[in-house]
C-alpha positions in Angstrom: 7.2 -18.9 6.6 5.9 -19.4 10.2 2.9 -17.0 9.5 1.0 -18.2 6.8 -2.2 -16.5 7.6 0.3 -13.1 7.2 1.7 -14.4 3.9 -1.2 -14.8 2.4 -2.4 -11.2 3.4 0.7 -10.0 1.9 0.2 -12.3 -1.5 -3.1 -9.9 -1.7 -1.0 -7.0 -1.2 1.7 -7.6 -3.8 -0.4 -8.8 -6.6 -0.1 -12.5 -6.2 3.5 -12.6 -6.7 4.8 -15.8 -5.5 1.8 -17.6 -7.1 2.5 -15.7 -10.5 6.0 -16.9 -10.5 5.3 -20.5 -10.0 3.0 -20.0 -12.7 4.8 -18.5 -15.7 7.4 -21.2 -16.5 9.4 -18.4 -18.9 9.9 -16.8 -14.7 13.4 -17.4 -13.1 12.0 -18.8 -10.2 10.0 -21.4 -11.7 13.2 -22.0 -14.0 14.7 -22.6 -10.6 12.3 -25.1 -9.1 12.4 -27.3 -12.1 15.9 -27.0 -13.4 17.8 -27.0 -10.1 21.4 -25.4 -10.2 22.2 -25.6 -13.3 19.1 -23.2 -14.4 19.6 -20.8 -11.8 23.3 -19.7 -12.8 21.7 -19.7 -16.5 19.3 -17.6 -15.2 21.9 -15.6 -13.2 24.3 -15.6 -16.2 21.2 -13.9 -18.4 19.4 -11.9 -15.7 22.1 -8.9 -16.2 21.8 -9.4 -20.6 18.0 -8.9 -20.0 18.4 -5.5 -17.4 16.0 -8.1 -15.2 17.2 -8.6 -11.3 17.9 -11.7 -10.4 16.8 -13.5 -7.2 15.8 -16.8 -6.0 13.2 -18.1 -4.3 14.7 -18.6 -0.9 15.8 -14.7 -1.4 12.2 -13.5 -2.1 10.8 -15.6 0.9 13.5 -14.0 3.0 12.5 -10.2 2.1 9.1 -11.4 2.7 9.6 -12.3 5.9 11.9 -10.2 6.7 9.3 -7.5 5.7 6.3 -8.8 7.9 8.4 -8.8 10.9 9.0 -4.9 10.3 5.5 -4.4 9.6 4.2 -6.1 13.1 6.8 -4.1 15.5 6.0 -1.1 13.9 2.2 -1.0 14.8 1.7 -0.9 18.7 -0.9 -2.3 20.2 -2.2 1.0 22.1 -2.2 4.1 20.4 -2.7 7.1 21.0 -4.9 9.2 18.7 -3.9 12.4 20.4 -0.6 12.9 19.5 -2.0 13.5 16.1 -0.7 15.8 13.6 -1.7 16.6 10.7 0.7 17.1 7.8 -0.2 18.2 4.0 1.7 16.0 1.2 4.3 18.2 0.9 5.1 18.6 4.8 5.8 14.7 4.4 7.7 13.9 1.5 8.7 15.3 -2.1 5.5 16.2 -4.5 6.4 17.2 -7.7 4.2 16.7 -10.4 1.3 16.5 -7.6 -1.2 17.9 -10.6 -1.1 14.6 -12.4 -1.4 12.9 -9.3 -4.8 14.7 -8.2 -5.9 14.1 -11.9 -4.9 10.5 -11.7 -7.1 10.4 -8.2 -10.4 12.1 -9.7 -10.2 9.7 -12.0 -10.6 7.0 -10.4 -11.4 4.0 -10.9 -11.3 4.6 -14.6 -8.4 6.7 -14.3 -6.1 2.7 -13.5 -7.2 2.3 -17.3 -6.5 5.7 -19.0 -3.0 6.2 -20.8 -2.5 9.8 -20.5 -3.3 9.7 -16.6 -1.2 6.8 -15.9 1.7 8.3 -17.7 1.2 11.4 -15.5 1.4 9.5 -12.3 4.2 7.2 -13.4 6.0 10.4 -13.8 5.4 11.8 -10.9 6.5 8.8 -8.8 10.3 8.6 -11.0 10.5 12.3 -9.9 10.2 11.2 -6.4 6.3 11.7 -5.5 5.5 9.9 -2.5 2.1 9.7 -3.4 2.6 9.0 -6.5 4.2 6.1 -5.3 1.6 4.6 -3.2 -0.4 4.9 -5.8 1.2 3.0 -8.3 1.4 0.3 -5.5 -2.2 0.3 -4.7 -3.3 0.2 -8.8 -0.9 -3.3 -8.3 -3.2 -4.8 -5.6 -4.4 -7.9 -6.8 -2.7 -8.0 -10.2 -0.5 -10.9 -11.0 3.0 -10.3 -11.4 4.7 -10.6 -15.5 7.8 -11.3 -14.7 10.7 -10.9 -12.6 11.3 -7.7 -12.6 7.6 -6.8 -11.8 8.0 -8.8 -9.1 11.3 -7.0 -7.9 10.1 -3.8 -8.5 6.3 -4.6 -6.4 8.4 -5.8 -3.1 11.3 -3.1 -3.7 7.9 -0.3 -3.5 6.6 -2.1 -0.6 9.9 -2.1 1.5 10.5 1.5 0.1 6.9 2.1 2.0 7.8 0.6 5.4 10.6 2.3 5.6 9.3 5.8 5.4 6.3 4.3 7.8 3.7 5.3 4.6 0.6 4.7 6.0 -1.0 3.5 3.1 1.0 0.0 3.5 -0.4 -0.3 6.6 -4.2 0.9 5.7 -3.5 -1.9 2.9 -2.3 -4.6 5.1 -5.8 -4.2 7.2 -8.3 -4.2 4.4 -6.6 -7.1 3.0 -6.9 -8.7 7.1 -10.4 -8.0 6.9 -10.8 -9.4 3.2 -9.0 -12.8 3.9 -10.8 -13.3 7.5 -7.8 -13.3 9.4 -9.1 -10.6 11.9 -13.3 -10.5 11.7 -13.1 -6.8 13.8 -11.7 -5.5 10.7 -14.1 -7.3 8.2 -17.0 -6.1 10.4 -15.9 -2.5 9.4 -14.4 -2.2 13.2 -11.2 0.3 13.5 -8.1 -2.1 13.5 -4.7 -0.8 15.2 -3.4 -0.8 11.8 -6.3 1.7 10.6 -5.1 4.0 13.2 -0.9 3.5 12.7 -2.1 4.4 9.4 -4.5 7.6 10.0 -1.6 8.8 12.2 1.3 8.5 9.8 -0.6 10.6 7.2 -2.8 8.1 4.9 -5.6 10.3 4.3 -8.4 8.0 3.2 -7.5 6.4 6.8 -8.1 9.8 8.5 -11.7 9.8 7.3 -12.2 6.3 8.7 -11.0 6.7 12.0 -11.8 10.4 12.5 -15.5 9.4 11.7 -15.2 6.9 14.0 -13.8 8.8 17.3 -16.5 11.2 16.3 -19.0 8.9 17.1 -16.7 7.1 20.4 -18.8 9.7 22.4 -15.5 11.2 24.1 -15.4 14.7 24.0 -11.7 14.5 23.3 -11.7 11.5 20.8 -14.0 13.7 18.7 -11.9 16.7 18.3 -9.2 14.3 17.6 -11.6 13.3 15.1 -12.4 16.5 13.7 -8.8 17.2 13.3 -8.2 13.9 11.0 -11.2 15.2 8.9 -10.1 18.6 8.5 -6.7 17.3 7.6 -7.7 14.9 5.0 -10.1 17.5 3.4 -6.7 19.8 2.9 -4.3 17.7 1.5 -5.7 17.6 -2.1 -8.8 19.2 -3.8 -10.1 15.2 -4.5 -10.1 14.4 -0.9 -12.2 17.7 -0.4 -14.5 16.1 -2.9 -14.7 13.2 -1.2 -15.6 14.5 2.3 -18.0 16.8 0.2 -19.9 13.6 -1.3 -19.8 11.2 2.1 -21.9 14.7 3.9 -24.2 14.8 1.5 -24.8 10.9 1.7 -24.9 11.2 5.2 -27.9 13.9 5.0 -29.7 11.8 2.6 
């Protein structure tokens, strides 16, 4: 890929995919590299037997790449924070099941480890919960791949989320920016144009980043924007509310 600096940003995202399929010799893609032709139509020929997709290398690179390029036109460089509008979970997508989801959310970060939560959010997300959805992506940040079908499945979620613009992808996309040193604004806790695409298309924990911030941007207008990006966040579930709870009491201490 041209943009290596972007690949490995995504890498971060998806769990180390690539790297765990050129790891796991028993992966189709690493079957590929070393066997050549021959091992990629026995892996084509078994894929189906298994219920395991079959792709190549060359095809995962591709709806990598393909990916990035949707990500960058998607985020302008100037944005602007007043067109804001708030929307609740259910004004943006399906939310069934959105119980299991808060639970899952208290719970954090012991709730990635719990049985009975993760079965509750897994549900949700195969009935169609949006949220549900980005969270199952965001429990998959930094995990290695298994197999093949993990692998499908992780890109399939995150081209599922650019599609529908989730912000979460994009609020993702800038911590890991920040993490790998690609862009030192957004390391230095600095409000990225991807921390605001994402605040504006609805990814709450974004809203309280950048609504704190244009609170403090000293523009009277900024900082209702801001105000309105708190309020919102604090709405959408009873564990955001928490949240903003918490950080105010921080704040005062």
């Amino acid at each position: 890929m041209k943009n290596q600096g972007t690949l490995a940003v995504l890498l971060l995202l998806a769990g180390g995919l690539i790297y765990s399929a050129a790891q796991h010799p028993r992966d189709t893609l690493q079957s590929q590299r070393r066997g050549g032709d021959a091992a990629a139509k026995m892996a084509q020929a078994n894929g189906p037997a298994r219920g395991v997709p079959y792709f190549s290398a060359e095809t995962l690179d591709g709806r990598i790449a393909r990916l990035l390029e949707k990500v960058r036109r998607d985020v302008p460089a100037q944005q602007d924070t007043s067109r804001f509008v708030c929307k609740l979970p259910a004004e943006v997508g399906p939310v069934p099941l959105l119980d299991a989801v808060d639970a899952y959310l208290r719970g954090l970060p012991d709730s990635r480890h719990d049985p009975d939560l993760l079965r509750g959010l897994h549900a949700a997300a195969q009935r169609g919960n949006w949220l549900a959805k980005v969270q199952v992506f965001l429990s998959r940040l930094g995990n290695q791949a298994p197999d093949d079908a993990s692998i499908f499945g992780t890109i399939t979620l995150i081209e599922w989320m650019q599609e529908h613009r989730i912000g979460a992808l994009y609020a993702a996309i800038g911590d890991a920016d920040g993490a790998s040193g690609q862009h030192p604004a957004a390391s230095d806790g600095m409000l990225s144009s991807l921390d605001i695409y994402a605040a504006m298309h609805h990814n709450y924990p974004s809203q309280y980043k950048v609504g704190r911030a244009l609170q403090r941007s000293g523009d009277r207008g900024q900082a209702a924007v801001g105000r309105r990006m708190l309020d919102c966040a604090a709405k959408a579930l009873p564990v955001y509310r928490q949240a903003e709870r918490s950080r105010a009491l921080a704040a005062r201490g």
